[in-house]
Phi, psi and omega in degrees: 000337173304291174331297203297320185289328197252033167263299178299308189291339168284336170313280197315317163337279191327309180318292183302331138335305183276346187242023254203335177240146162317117180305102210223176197280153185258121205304342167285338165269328162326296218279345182269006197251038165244029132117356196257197181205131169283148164236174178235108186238129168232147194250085175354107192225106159257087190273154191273105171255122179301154173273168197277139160284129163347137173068026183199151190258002167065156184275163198239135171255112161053033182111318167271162138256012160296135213233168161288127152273163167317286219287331195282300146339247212323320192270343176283003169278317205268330174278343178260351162267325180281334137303349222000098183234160163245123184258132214256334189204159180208148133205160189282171185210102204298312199303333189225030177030061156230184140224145186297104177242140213204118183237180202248163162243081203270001185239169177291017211281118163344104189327276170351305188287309212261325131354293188278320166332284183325272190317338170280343171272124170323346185266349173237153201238007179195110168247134170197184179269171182276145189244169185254144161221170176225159157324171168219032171264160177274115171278114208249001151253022186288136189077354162261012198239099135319334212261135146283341251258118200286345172273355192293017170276343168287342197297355207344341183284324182310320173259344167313311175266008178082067200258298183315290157322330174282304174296005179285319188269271184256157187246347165119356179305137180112337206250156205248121162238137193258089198271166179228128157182205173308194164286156151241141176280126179277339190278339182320135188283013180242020172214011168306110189071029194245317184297105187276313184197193183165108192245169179211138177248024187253342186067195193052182184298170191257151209269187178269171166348323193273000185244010146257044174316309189289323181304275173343328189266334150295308183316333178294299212314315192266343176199118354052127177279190205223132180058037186237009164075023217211102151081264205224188191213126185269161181277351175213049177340314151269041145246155227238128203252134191242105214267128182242091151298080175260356182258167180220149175273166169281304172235188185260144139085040180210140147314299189342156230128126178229131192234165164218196192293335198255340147312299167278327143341332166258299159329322168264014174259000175290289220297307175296334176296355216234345174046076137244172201272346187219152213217113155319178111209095181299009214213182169180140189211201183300185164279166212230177173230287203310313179288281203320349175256332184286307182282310184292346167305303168308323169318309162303327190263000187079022177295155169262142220221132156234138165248174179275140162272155192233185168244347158273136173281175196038046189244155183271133040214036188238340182277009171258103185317110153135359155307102177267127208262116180291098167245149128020075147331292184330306198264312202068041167333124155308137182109353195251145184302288233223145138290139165186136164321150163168066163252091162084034151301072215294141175223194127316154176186137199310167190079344011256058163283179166201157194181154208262146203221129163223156177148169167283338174312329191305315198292330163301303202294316180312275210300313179303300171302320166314302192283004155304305173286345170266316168307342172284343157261340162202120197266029170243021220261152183239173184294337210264350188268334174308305229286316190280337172277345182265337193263328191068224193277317188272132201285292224250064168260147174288302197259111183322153165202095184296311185308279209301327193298296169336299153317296171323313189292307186298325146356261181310280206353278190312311175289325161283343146296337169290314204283332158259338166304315164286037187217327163291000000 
C-alpha cells in the first residue's frame, strides 16, 4: 500500500504538471503552420575562435564553444535576399561543420524550381524540404474516445455509468445544482465558468484555496468541462454549479469538514431561496428537526436532494423521506435509494491539481450529476422519476447507465406526445 500511495503522489505531480497550464499549440511547429512550403540550407561554418589566455575555458555555446561564423551569417543573409526566401529557424550543427538554415517560400514558386536554384549556388552546401516524419506506434485508445481531456482515461467510473452515451444527448446545460459543502476553487482550470456564484455561511476571514479540497472535488466530479484539452470530463459538464458554503476543512492536506446546524440551516435556505432545482449534499450526521424541515420544505417546492448514505442509519439527509440516498457499488450500504462507484474516483483538488477520491460523498456527486443530465431534458422530472429512469426494469440494480437512463426519458418523452396528439 506504500509503494501505491507514493506511486499515486508522483502520478498526481506529474499530472498537476501536465494540466496545470492553459493548453496551447507548441511553438516549434506553430511558426511552419503558415500554409507556404520550406526548404533547409546549410552553409559551410568555420567560426573564427581567438586563442584563450592561459588559465581560462573561453566562452561556451550551447555547451560548447562552437558558433555561428561571421561569413556564414553573411552569406545566409545574402541567400535569402537573393531568393526571396524568409528565414524562420537557424542553428549551427558542430558533427557536419555547418550552419543550418530552415527559409519560408513566401510565393507561389515551386518546391521543385527553388530547390534546384539553391543547389547550384556555390554558397550552399546543402539544399533539401523540410520533411514531416511520424511515430510508427499505434495509439490504442485512438477511436475510442470522445473526449481530448488527457485524464478521461482514468476515469473509469465514466464508463461504469454510461456517461458517454449519455453526452451525445445531454451534457447537462441550462440546469443550476446547488452544492452545500466546503468553499470550492473556483480558479481551477476544469472548472472555469462551471462556478455560477458561490455565498459563504461559516463567518470569518475566507480561508485560502487549499482548504477547499472537498468542495472542489465534488464540483469536478459534478461539471468538470469536457474537452478543453485540460485534465478530467465532469458527469454534467455544462451545468452551472451555486456553491453554498457551509462546511470548514479540518485539517491541511485532507477531505475531512465539518459543518453544523446552524451553518447548513442557512445554506439550505439560501439554496432553496435561489430556487435551484437540484441541491448536493455530500455529507452526513444526526437527524436534525431544524435541516430536516428546511429540506421537506425544499421538497414541496419540488427540489431534488441527493445525500451521501452513512453506515450509521437514520442519519441526515438520506433519513428525510424523499432525499434521495448515494451508496458505495462497491460496498452496497443499506438505505441507499441509487449505487455509484466510489472507489479510487479521480477528481479535482485545488490548485489546479487532480487527485483519486473514495467515499459516498463521491457517489452523491455522481448521482447528482446524473439527474443533472436528465433535467437538462426535463426540467420537470421529480426525485421518484429520476430514480426509476436510472434504476430501469431492476428495482435493486446496482449498476447505474445515464446513457441508457437517457435513453428512457426521450422514450416517454416521445410516447406522451403521441398520446397528446391522440387526444386532440
Amino acid at each position: 500500500m506504500r509503494a501505491l500511495a507514493q506511486l499515486c503522489a508522483v502520478a498526481a505531480v506529474l499530472l498537476v504538471a501536465a494540466v496545470s497550464l492553459p493548453a496551447r499549440a507548441d511553438d516549434s511547429s506553430s511558426r511552419f503552420d503558415s500554409g507556404h512550403q520550406f526548404v533547409v540550407v546549410t552553409f559551410a561554418n568555420v567560426p573564427h575562435r581567438p586563442a584563450a589566455r592561459a588559465g581560462t575555458t573561453g566562452r561556451r555555446y550551447a555547451g560548447d564553444s562552437y558558433g555561428v561564423a561571421q561569413n556564414a551569417h553573411d552569406q545566409a543573409r545574402r541567400v535569402a535576399s537573393a531568393y526571396s526566401l524568409r528565414q524562420v529557424a537557424s542553428w549551427p550543427i558542430k558533427e557536419l561543420s555547418v550552419h543550418c538554415v530552415v527559409y519560408e517560400i513566401t510565393d507561389s514558386r515551386p518546391l521543385a524550381d527553388v530547390l534546384t536554384a539553391l543547389s547550384r549556388d556555390p554558397r550552399v552546401t546543402l539544399a533539401q524540404p523540410l520533411q514531416e516524419f511520424r511515430t510508427l506506434t499505434a495509439d490504442s485508445a485512438a477511436g475510442s474516445s470522445t473526449y481530448n481531456d488527457p485524464l478521461y482515461g482514468l476515469q473509469t467510473n465514466m464508463v461504469r455509468l454510461g456517461i458517454a452515451a449519455a453526452h451525445e444527448r445531454t451534457q447537462g446545460a441550462g440546469v443550476r445544482v446547488g452544492l452545500i459543502d466546503t468553499g470550492v476553487d473556483a480558479s481551477h482550470p476544469d472548472l472555469q465558468d462551471r462556478i455560477a456564484r458561490s455565498s459563504s455561511f461559516v463567518g470569518g476571514n475566507s480561508p485560502a484555496t487549499a482548504a477547499y479540497r472537498h468542495g472542489t472535488a465534488m464540483a469536478g466530479l459534478i461539471a468538470a468541462v469536457a474537452n478543453n484539452r485540460i485534465g478530467m470530463v465532469g458527469i454534467a459538464p455544462l451545468a452551472r454549479i451555486e456553491v453554498f458554503e457551509a462546511c470548514w476543512q479540518l485539517e491541511p492536506n485532507s477531505d475531512a469538514a465539518a459543518c453544523n446546524t446552524f451553518t447548513l440551516a442557512q445554506a439550505l435556505a439560501a439554496a432553496i431561496e435561489s430556487r435551484v432545482p437540484l441541491i448536493n449534499l455530500s455529507i452526513a450526521g444526526p437527524p436534525d428537526p431544524l435541516l430536516g424541515a428546511l429540506v421537506q420544505s425544499g421538497l414541496k417546492r419540488g427540489v431534488i436532494f441527493v445525500g451521501s448514505v452513512s453506515a450509521q442509519t437514520g442519519s441526515f439527509p438520506t433519513s428525510v423521506e424523499g432525499v434521495i440516498g448515494a451508496g458505495s457499488s462497491e460496498q452496497q450500504q443499506p438505505g441507499a435509494s441509487l449505487y455509484a462507484p466510489a472507489t479510487h474516483v479521480l477528481t479535482l483538488r485545488p490548485a489546479a491539481q487532480y487527485d483519486f477520491e473514495s467515499g459516498t460523498s463521491v457517489a452523491a456527486a455522481e448521482v447528482t450529476g446524473m439527474i443533472a443530465l436528465l433535467l437538462s431534458l426535463d426540467s420537470r422530472l421529480t426525485a421518484d422519476s429520476a430514480i426509476a429512469l436510472l434504476k430501469g426494469t431492476g428495482a435493486q440494480s446496482v449498476a447505474l447507465d445515464a446513457g441508457a437512463a437517457v435513453a428512457r426519458l426521450e422514450a416517454a418523452r416521445g410516447n406522451s406526445r403521441l398520446a397528446s396528439r391522440s387526444l386532440r
